[in-house]
N, C-alpha and C positions, 0 to 999 in steps of 0.2 A: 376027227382029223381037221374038217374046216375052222371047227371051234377053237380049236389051238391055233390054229394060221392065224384067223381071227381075231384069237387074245395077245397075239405075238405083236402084230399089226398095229394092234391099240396101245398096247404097250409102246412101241418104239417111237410111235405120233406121239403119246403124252411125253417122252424125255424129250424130243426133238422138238415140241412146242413149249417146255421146261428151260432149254436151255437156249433156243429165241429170244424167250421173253426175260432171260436174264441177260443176254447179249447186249439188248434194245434197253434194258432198265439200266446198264453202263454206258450208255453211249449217252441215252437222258441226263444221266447226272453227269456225266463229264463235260457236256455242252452247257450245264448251266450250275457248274461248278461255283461259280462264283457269285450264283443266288443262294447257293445252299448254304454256303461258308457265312453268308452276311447273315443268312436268316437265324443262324447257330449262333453268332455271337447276339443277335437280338432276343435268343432264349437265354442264352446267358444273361445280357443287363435285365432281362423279364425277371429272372431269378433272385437278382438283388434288390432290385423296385420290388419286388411283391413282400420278400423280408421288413421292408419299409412300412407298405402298405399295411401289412398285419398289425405291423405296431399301431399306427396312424385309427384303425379299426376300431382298435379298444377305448379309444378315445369317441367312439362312435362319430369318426369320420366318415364317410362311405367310398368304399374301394375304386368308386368310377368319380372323386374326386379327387382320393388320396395320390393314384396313381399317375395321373399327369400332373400333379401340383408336385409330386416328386421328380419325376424326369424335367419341369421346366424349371423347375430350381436348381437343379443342377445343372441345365442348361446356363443361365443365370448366372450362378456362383462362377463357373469357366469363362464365360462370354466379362465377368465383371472385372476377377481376377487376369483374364488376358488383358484390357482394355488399363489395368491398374500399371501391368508391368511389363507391355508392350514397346515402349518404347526404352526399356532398358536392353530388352531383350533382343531387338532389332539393330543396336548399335554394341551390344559386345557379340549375338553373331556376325555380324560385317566385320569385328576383329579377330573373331573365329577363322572365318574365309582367308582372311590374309598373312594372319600368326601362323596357320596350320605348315602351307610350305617350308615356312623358314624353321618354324620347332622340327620337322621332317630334315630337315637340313642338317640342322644341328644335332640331331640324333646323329646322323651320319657321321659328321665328326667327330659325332665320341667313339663311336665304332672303331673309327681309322684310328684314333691316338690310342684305345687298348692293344692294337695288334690285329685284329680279327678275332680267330680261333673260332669258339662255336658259335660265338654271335654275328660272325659272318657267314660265317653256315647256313646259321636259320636266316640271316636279311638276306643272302644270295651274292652277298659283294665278292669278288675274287680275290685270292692273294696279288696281282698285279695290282687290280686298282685300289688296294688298300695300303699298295707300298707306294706306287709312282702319281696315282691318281688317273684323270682322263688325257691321254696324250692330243696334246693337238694336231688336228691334222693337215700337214703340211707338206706340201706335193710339189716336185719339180715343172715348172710350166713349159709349153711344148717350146718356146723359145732356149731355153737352157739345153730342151734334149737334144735339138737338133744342134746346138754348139755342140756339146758334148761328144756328138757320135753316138750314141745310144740311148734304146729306147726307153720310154719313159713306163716306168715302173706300175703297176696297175693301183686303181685308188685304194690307199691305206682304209682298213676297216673303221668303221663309226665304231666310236667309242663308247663301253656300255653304258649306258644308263643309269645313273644315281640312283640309289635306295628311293629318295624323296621321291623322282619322278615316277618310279617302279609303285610305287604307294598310290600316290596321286592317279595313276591308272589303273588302278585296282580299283579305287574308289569312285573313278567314274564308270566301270563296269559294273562297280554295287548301284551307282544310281542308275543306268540303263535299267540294273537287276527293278526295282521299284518302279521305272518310268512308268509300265503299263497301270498299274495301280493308282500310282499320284499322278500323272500326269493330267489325265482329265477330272477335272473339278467340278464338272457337272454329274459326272459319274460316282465323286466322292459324297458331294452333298447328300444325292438320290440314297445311297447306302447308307450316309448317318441317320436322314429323316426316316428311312426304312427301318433301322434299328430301332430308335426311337417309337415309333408309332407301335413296334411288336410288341416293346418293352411296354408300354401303355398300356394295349389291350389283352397281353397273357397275364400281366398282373391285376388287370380287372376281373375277369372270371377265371383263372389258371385249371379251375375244375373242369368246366366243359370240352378245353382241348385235353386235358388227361381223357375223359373219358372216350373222346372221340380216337384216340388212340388206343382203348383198351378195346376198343371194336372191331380193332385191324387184325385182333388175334383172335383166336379159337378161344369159345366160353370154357373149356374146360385150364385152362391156362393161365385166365385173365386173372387170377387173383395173384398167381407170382410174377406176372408183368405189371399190376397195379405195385405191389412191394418191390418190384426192381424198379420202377418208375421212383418211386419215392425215396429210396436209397441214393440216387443218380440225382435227383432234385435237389435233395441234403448236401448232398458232399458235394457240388457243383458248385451252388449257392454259399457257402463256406470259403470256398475256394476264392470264389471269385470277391467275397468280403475282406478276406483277406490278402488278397491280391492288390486291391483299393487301398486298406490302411496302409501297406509293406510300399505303397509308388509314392503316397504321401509324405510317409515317414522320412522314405530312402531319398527321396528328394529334397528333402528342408534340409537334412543330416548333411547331405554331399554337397550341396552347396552352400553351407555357412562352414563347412571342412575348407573347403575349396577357396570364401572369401577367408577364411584364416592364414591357409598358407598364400594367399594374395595370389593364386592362378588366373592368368587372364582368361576373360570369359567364364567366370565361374557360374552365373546364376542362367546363361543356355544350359551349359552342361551339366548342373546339379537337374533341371528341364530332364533335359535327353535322360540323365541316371533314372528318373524315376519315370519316365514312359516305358524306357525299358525294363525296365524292373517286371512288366506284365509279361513278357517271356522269362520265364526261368531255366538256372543256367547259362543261357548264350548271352542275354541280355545284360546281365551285369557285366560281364566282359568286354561285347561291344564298346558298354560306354566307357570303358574306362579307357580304353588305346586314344582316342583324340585326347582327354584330360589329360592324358600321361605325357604324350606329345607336346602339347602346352607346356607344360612342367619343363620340357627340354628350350623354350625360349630363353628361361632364367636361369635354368642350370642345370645337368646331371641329377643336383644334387636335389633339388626341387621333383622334380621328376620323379627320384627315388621314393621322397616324403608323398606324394600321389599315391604311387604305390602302394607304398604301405598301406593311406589310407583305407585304399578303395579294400582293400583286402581284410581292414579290419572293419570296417563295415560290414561288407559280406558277413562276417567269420559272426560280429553280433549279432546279424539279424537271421541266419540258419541257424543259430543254439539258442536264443534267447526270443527273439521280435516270433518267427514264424512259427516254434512252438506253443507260447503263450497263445497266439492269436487261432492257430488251429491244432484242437490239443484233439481232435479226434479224425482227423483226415486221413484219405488214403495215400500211402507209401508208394509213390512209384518207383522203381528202380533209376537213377538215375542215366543208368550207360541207354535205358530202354528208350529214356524220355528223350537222350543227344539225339538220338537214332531216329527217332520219331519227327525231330522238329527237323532235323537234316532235310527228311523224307517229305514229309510234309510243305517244306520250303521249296525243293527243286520243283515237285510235280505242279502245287497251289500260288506257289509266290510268297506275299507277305502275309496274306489272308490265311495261309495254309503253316504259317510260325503261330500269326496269332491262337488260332484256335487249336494248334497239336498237342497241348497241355491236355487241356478240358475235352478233348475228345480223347485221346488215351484214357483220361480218368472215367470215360464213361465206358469204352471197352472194358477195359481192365472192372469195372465194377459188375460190369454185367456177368463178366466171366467166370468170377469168383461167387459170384452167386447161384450160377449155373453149375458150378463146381459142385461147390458145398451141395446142394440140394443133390444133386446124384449121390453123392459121399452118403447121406446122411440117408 
């Protein structure tokens, strides 16, 4: 009887110290969220430097030179090409800054002269003030009421707010959304040299942290966690290879589109297309509403021509650029991956878009491996 009380006892202390210490291990990562996030994209670029490195190898380079001779040249190539086309880039942003309201504008305009209908729906303009516009507000002064005899009427309501400025505040609620992130520059450095230095030294011995990881598990295990390991290294590293070529590409492409159809600001914004391009899905959207915007400086019709482009780009580089380049990668669901980077953004921020791709894909890989092995 005591030995049952006993093992009842033991029992209920082991859940109860079970579920402590997974309390405490969410509260640890949530408070240092944003070590974890940096150090994850530092296994990521570790994952393409080491690609690198292997090559560099065969050449009987050695891995503890090839490796920082790789990250500082790419340091390098960025730090050279900014320096080449920095001051282009400085003076068609600064007309960026100041086209944006007026193409904002002039959107609005074309709104009001279709009528409304559903494109006031979705901008939020009223049937009033698409027919009369902002009324001015003009108010009898207390001098008149008291001629008058009566009293003076309460102040006529503020007039809604334009499309343009309804935008314009949005978009300073996005940059709020970023301040904590960019705002301090000491804190951005410390992350990039932190990235850097990981990517250095996981692609100098990659093996030693595998193994120090295959230790975390149980020896009867480790040999499907070494093979889940290396599944997740593959297709990560792939990913992220071609994630590089596709911001490359999608960048030179949108912005010689961009100096064709003569958009002002074209070589920021061809920039911005191809940073963004490393979020998929949301990213190519993004950049394309300021370019499209632009487009409304010159005309509807220009704007239209945007449009199109950006849309034919997209439409090549999902059938043609991204399967060529990863012709064995994993399929995520696309509604899964909106859901994911939504998710990931409100709780992490920016850090938490950047890396919601590449961490789905390492769930999602682990799972289906975990899968199959039962199955099988």
């Amino acid at each position: 009887m005591n030995g049952t009380r006993e093992g009842r006892w033991s029992d209920s202390f082991r859940v109860a110290a079970a579920i402590l210490a997974f309390v405490v291990a969410l509260l640890l990562l949530w408070h240092t969220r944003t070590l974890v996030l940096t150090v994850f994209l530092g296994v990521l670029f570790a994952l393409a430097v080491s690609a690198g490195v292997d090559r560099l190898q065969r050449w009987r380079i050695p891995r503890g030179v090839a490796a920082p001779l790789i990250v500082f040249a790419f340091v390098g190539l960025l730090a050279g090409f900014g320096n080449w086309i920095g001051p282009t880039v400085r003076e068609q942003t600064m007309e960026l800054r100041t086209k944006l309201p007026e193409a904002l504008g002039k959107l609005e305009l074309w709104v009001r002269s279709r009528g409304g209908g559903i494109i006031a729906t979705i901008t939020g303009l009223s049937a009033d003030t698409l027919a009369t516009g902002p009324v001015p507000n003009v108010a009898p002064t207390p001098l008149d009421s008291a001629v008058a005899g009566i009293p003076a009427p309460p102040p006529a309501a503020t007039a809604a707010p334009s499309l343009r400025d309804r935008l314009l505040a949005q978009l300073g609620g996005v940059g709020r959304f970023f301040l904590p992130v960019i705002s301090s520059t000491l804190a951005v450095a410390a992350g990039i040299v932190l990235v850097l230095f990981l990517a250095i030294y996981l692609a100098i011995d990659p093996g030693i942290y595998r193994r120090g990881l295959l230790y975390l598990v149980p020896p009867e295990t480790r040999p499907r966690a070494d093979k889940m390991l290396g599944a997740i290294a593959t297709t990560l590293r792939k990913w992220l290879v071609t994630q590089l070529i596709a911001m490359i590409v999608i960048g030179v492409v949108t912005t010689s589109v961009l100096l064709a159809l003569k958009v002002r600001a074209a070589i920021p914004l061809g920039i911005l297309a191809g940073l963004l391009e490393f979020v998929p899905t949301l990213g190519p959207i993004l950049s394309a509403i300021p370019a499209i915007a632009m487009g409304f400086v010159d005309s509807p019709e220009k704007a239209l021509f945007v449009t199109i482009a950006y849309v034919g780009i997209q439409f090549i580089e999902n059938h043609l650029l991204i399967p060529i380049l990863m012709k064995e990668g994993i399929d995520l669901p696309p509604a899964l991956t909106i859901v994911a980077q939504a998710l990931m953004a409100i709780v992490f921020g920016i850090l938490g878009l950047l890396v919601a791709v590449p961490l789905l894909a390492t769930v999602m890989i682990g799972a289906r491996m975990v899968t199959s092995e039962k199955s099988s």
